[in-house]
N, C-alpha and C positions, 0 to 999 in steps of 0.2 A: 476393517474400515467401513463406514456406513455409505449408505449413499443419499444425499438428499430429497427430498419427497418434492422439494420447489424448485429445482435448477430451473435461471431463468428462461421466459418460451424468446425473449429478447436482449439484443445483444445490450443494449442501451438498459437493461434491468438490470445488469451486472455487478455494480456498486451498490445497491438495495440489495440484491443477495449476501453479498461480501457482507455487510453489516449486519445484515440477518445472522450470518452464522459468526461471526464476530461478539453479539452480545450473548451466543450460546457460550463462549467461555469454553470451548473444546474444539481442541487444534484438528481432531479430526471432521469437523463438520466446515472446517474453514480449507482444509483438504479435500473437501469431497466436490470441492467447485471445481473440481483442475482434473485434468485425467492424470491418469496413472503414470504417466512421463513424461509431467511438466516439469518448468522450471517456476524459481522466486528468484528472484534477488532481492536483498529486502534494502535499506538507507543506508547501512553500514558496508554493503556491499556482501554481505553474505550470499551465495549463490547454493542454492538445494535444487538437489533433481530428484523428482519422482514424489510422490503419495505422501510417503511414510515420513523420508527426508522435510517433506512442506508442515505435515503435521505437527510434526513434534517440538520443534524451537516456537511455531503458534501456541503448543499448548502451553508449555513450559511461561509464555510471556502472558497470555492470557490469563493465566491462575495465580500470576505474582506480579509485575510492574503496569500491569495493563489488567489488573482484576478489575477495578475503576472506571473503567476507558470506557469512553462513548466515542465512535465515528460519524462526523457527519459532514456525508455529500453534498458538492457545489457542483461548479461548473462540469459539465459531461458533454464530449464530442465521441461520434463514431464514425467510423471509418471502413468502409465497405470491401475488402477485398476482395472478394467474390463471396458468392450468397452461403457458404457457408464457415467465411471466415473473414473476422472484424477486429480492428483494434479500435480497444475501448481504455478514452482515458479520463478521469476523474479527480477532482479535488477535491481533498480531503482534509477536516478539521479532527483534531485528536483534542479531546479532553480528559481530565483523569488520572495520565499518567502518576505513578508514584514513584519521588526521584529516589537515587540512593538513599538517600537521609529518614526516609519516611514518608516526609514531606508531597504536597502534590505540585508536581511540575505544570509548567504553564503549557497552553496550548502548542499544538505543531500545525503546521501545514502538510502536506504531503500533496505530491501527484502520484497516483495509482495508473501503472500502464497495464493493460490486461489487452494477449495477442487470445482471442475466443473460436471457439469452432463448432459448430452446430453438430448437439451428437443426437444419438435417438429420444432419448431423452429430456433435451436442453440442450442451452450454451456452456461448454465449459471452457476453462482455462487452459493452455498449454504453456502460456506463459507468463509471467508478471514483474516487473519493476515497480518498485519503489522510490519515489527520492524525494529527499527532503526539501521542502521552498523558505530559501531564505532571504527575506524580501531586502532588495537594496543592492543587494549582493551578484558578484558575476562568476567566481570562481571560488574555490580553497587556496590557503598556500600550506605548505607544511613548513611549519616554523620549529618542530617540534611536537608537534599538536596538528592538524587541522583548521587554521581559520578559516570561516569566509570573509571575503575582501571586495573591495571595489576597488578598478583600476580607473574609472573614468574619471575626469579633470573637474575639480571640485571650483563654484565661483568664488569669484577672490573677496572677504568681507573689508572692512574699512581698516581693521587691525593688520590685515596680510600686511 
């Protein structure tokens, strides 16, 4: 497992990095953010612990539905715990994707939660969540499937 030459020197560069090693296309340089026993979860709810576990479902997605993929960072707040640990959360635009079919899938949103820890080196990760923003929407239900839904009271139009 390599280690990277640019771990960020701030906590608040950490989505700049994450796309850095994102458009290298190799799950281990998207691993080498994280220490050696972190965790992901990634939107589906997958849970990996450790290096090799982070690596490897990144490369495997990198080199085939996400060969395509660009990330690009919006909104970023940080959050100071003490001076050498910070959660850093980030919005995220996914383009690129290739859906089953071949075909290219539309955009995603994403929020990237990243819990960081100041090592000698750099910030890295020990942990990170995922989730997917789907705008409008307040929960899932399972119908079967997954929806998202809205529960809140919609206005009434002239046809109600």
């Amino acid at each position: 497992m390599r280690t990277p030459t640019d771990l960020p020197s701030r906590p608040e560069d950490f989505p700049k990095a994450f796309i850095a090693a994102w458009d290298q296309r190799d799950g281990d340089a998207i691993a080498a953010l994280f220490t050696e026993d972190a965790d992901f979860v990634n939107v589906t709810g997958l849970w990996w612990h450790g290096r090799e576990a982070i690596a490897k479902p990144h490369d495997y997605a990198l080199k085939s539905f996400f060969s395509r993929s660009t990330l690009r960072a919006g909104r970023t707040e940080v959050r100071h715990l003490s001076p050498d640990i910070a959660v850093v959360r980030c919005r995220f635009t996914l383009s690129g994707q290739i859906a089953p079919d071949g075909t290219d899938a539309g955009d995603r949103r994403t929020i990237l939660t990243f819990v960081v820890q100041r090592q000698a080196d750099g910030w890295r990760a020990v942990s990170a969540q995922n989730t997917d923003v789907v705008p409008g929407k307040e929960t899932h239900v399972n119908t079967g499937g997954l929806n998202a839904v809205d529960y809140r009271e919609r206005p009434s139009g002239p046809d109600d």
